[in-house]
LUMNU-568234 format. One record per atom (N, C-alpha, C, O, CB): atom name; x, y, z; residue in three letters. Coordinates in nm, 2 decimals. Glycine has a CB too. Layout:
<sites>
<site CA,<X,Y,Z>,ALA>;
...
</sites>
This chain:
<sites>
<site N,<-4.60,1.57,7.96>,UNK>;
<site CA,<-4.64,1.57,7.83>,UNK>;
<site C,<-4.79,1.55,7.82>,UNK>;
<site O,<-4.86,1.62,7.75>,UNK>;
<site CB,<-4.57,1.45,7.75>,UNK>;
<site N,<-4.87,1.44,7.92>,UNK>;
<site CA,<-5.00,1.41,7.90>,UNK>;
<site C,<-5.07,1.56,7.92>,UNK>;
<site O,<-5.15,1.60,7.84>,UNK>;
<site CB,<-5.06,1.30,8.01>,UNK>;
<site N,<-5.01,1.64,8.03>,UNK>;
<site CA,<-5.06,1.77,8.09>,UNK>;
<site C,<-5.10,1.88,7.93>,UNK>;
<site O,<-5.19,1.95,7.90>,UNK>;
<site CB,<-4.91,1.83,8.21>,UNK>;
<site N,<-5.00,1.85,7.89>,UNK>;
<site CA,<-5.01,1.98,7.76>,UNK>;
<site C,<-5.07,1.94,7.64>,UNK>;
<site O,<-5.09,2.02,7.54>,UNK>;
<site CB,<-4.85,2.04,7.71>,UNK>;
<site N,<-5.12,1.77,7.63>,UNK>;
<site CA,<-5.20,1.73,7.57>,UNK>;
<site C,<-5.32,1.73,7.60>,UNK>;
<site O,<-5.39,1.75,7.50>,UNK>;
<site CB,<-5.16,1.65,7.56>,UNK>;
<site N,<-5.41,1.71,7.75>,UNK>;
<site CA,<-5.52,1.74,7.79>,UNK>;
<site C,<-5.52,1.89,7.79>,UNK>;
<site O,<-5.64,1.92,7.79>,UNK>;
<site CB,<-5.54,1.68,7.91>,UNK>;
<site N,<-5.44,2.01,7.79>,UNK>;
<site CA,<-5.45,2.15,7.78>,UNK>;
<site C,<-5.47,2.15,7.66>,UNK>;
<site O,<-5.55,2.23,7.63>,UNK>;
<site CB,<-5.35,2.23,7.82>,UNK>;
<site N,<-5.43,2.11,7.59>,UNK>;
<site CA,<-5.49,2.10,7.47>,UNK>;
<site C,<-5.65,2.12,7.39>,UNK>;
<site O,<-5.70,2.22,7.33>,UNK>;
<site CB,<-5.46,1.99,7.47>,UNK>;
<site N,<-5.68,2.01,7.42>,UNK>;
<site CA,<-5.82,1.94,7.43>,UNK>;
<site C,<-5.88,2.05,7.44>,UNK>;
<site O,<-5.94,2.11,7.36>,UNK>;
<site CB,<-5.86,1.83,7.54>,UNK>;
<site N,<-5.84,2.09,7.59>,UNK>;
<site CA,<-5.95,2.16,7.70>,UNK>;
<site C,<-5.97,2.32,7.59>,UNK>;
<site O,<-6.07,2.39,7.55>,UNK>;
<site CB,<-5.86,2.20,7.92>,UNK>;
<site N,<-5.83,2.33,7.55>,UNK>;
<site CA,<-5.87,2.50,7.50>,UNK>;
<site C,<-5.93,2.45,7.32>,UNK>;
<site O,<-5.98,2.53,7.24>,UNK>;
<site CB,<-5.67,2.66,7.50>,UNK>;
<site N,<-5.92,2.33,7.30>,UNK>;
<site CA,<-5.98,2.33,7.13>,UNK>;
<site C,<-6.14,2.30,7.20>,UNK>;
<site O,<-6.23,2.36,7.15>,UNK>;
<site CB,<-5.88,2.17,6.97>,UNK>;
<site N,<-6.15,2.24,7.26>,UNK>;
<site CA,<-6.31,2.24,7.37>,UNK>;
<site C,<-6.33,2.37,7.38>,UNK>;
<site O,<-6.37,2.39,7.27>,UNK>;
<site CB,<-6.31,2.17,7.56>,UNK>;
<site N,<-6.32,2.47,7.43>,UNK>;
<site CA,<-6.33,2.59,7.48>,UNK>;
<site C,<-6.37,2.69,7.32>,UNK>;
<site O,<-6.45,2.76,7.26>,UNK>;
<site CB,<-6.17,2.62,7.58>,UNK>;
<site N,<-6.28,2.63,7.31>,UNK>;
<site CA,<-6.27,2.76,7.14>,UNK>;
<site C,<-6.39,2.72,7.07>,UNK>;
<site O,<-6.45,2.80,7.00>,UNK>;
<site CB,<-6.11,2.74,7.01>,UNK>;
<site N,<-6.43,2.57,7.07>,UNK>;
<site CA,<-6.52,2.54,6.97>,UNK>;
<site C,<-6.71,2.52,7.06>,UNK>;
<site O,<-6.82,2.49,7.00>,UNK>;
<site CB,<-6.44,2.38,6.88>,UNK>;
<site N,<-6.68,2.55,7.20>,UNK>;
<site CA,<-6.79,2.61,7.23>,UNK>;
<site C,<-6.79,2.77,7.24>,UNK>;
<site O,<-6.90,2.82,7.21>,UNK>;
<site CB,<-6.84,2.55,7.34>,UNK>;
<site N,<-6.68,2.84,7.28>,UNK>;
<site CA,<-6.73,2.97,7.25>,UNK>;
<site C,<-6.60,3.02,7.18>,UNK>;
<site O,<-6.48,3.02,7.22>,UNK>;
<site CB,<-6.78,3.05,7.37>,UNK>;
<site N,<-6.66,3.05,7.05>,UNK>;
<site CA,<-6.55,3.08,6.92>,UNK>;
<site C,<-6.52,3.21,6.94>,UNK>;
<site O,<-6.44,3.25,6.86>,UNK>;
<site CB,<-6.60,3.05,6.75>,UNK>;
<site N,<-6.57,3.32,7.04>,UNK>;
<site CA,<-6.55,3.45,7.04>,UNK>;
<site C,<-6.59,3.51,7.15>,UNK>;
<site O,<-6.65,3.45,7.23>,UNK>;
<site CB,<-6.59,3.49,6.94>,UNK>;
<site N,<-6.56,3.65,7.16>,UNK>;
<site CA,<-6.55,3.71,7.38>,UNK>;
<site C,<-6.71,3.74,7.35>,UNK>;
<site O,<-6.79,3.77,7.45>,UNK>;
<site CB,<-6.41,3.93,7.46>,UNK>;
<site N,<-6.75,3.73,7.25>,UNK>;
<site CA,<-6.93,3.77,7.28>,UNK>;
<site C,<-7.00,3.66,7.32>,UNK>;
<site O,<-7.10,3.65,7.40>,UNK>;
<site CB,<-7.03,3.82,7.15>,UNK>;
<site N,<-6.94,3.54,7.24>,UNK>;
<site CA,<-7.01,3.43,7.34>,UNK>;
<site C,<-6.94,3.41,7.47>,UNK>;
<site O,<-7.02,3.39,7.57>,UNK>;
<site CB,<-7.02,3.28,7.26>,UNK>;
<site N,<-6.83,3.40,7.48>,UNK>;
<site CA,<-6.80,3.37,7.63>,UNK>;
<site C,<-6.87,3.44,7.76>,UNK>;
<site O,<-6.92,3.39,7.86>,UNK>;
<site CB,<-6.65,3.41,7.65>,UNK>;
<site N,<-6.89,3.60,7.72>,UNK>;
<site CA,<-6.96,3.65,7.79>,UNK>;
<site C,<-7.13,3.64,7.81>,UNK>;
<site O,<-7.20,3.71,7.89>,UNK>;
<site CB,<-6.91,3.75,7.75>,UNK>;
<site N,<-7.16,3.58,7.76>,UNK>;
<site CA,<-7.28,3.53,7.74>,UNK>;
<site C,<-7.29,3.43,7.82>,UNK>;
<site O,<-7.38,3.43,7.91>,UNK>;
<site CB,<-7.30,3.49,7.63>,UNK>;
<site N,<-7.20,3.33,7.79>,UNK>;
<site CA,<-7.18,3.20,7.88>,UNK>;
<site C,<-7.17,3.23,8.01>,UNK>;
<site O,<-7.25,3.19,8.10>,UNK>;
<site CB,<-7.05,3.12,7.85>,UNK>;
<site N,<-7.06,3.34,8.05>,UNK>;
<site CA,<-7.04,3.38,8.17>,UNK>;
<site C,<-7.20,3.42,8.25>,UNK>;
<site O,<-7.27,3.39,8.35>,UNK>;
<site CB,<-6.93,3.51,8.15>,UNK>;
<site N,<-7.20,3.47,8.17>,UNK>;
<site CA,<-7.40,3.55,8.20>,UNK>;
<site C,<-7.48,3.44,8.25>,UNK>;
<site O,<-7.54,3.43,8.35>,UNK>;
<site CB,<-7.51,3.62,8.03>,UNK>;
<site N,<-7.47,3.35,8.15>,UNK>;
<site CA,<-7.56,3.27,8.20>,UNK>;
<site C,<-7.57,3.19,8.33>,UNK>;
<site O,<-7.65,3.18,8.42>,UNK>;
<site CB,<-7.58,3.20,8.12>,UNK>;
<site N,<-7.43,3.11,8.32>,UNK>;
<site CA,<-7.35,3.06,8.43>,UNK>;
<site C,<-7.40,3.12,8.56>,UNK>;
<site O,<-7.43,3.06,8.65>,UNK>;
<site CB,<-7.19,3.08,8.42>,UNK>;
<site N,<-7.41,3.27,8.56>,UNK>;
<site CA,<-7.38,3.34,8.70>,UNK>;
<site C,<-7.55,3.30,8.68>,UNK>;
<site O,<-7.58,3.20,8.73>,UNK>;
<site CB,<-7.29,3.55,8.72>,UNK>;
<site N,<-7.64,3.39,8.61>,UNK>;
<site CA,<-7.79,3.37,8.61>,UNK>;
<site C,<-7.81,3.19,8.68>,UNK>;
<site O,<-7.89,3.16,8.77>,UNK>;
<site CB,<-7.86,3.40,8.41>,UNK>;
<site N,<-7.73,3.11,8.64>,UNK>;
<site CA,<-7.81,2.98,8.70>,UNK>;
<site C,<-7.73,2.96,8.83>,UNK>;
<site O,<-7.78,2.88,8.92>,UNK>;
<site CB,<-7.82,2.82,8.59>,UNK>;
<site N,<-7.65,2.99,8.85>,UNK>;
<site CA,<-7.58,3.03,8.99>,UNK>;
<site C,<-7.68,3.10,9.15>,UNK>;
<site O,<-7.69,3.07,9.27>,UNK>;
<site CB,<-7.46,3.16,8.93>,UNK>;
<site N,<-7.75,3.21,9.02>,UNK>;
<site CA,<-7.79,3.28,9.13>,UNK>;
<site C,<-7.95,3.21,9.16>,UNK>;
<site O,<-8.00,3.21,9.27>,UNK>;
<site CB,<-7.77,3.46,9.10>,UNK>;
<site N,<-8.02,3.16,9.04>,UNK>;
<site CA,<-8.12,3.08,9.08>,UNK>;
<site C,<-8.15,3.01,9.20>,UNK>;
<site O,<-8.24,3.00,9.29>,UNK>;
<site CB,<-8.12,3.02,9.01>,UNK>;
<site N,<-8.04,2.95,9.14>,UNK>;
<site CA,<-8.00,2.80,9.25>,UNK>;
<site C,<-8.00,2.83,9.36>,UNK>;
<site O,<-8.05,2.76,9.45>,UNK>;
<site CB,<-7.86,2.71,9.25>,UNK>;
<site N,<-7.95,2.95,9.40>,UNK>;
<site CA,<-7.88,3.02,9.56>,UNK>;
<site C,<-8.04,3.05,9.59>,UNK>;
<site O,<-8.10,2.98,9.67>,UNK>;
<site CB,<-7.74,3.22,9.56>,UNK>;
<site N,<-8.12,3.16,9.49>,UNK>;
<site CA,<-8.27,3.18,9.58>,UNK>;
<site C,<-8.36,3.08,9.61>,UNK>;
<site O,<-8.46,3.10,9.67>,UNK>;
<site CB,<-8.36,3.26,9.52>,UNK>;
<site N,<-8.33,2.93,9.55>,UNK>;
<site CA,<-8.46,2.81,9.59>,UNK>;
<site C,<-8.36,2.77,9.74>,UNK>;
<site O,<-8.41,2.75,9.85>,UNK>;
<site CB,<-8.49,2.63,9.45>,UNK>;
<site N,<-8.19,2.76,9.72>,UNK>;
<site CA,<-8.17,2.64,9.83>,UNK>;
<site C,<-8.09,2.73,9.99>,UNK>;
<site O,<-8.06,2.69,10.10>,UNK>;
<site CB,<-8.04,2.49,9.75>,UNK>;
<site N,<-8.09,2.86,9.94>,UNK>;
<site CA,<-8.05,2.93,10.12>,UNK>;
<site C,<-8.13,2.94,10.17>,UNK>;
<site O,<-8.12,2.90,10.29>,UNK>;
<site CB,<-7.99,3.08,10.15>,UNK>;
<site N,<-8.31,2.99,10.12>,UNK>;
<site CA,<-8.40,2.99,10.24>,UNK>;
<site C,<-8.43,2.84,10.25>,UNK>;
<site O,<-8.52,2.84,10.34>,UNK>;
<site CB,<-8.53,3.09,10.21>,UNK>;
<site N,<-8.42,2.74,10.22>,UNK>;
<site CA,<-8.46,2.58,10.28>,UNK>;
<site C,<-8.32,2.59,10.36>,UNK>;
<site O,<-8.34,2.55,10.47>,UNK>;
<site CB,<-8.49,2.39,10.15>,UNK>;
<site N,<-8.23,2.63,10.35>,UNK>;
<site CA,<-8.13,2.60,10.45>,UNK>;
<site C,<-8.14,2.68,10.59>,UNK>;
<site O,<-8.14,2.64,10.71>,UNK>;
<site CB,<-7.99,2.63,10.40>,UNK>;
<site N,<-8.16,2.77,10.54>,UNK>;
<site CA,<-8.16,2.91,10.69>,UNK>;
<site C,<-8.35,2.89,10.70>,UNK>;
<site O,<-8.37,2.98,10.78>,UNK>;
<site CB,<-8.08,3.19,10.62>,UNK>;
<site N,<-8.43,2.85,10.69>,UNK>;
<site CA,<-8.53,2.84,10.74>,UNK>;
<site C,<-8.64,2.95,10.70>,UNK>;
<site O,<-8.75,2.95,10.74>,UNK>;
<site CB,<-8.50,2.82,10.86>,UNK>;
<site N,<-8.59,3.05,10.61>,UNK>;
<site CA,<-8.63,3.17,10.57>,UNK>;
<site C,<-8.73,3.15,10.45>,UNK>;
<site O,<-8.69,3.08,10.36>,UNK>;
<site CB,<-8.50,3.24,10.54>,UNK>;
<site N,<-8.85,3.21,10.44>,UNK>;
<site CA,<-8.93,3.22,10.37>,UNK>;
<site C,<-8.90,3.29,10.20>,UNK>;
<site O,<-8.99,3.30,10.12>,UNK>;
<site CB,<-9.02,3.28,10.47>,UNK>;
</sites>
């Protein structure tokens, strides 16, 4: 019961940050854009690469 009550939440959360597939996809966009940021400051301090 708790399970389908926190499922809950999570999709009235979801719906009321993105109320429609143009914002989701947006979200998605961005998500990946600060994803891939992150990857170009911290693989070259890891591999040693300029």
């Amino acid at each position: 019961m708790k399970l389908v009550v926190l499922r809950s939440k999570a999709g009235d959360l979801t719906q009321a940050i993105f109320p429609g597939a143009k914002e989701k996809f947006a979200g998605v966009i961005a998500v990946g854009g600060l994803v891939s940021a992150v990857a170009a400051v911290v693989v070259p301090q890891i591999t040693g690469r300029s």
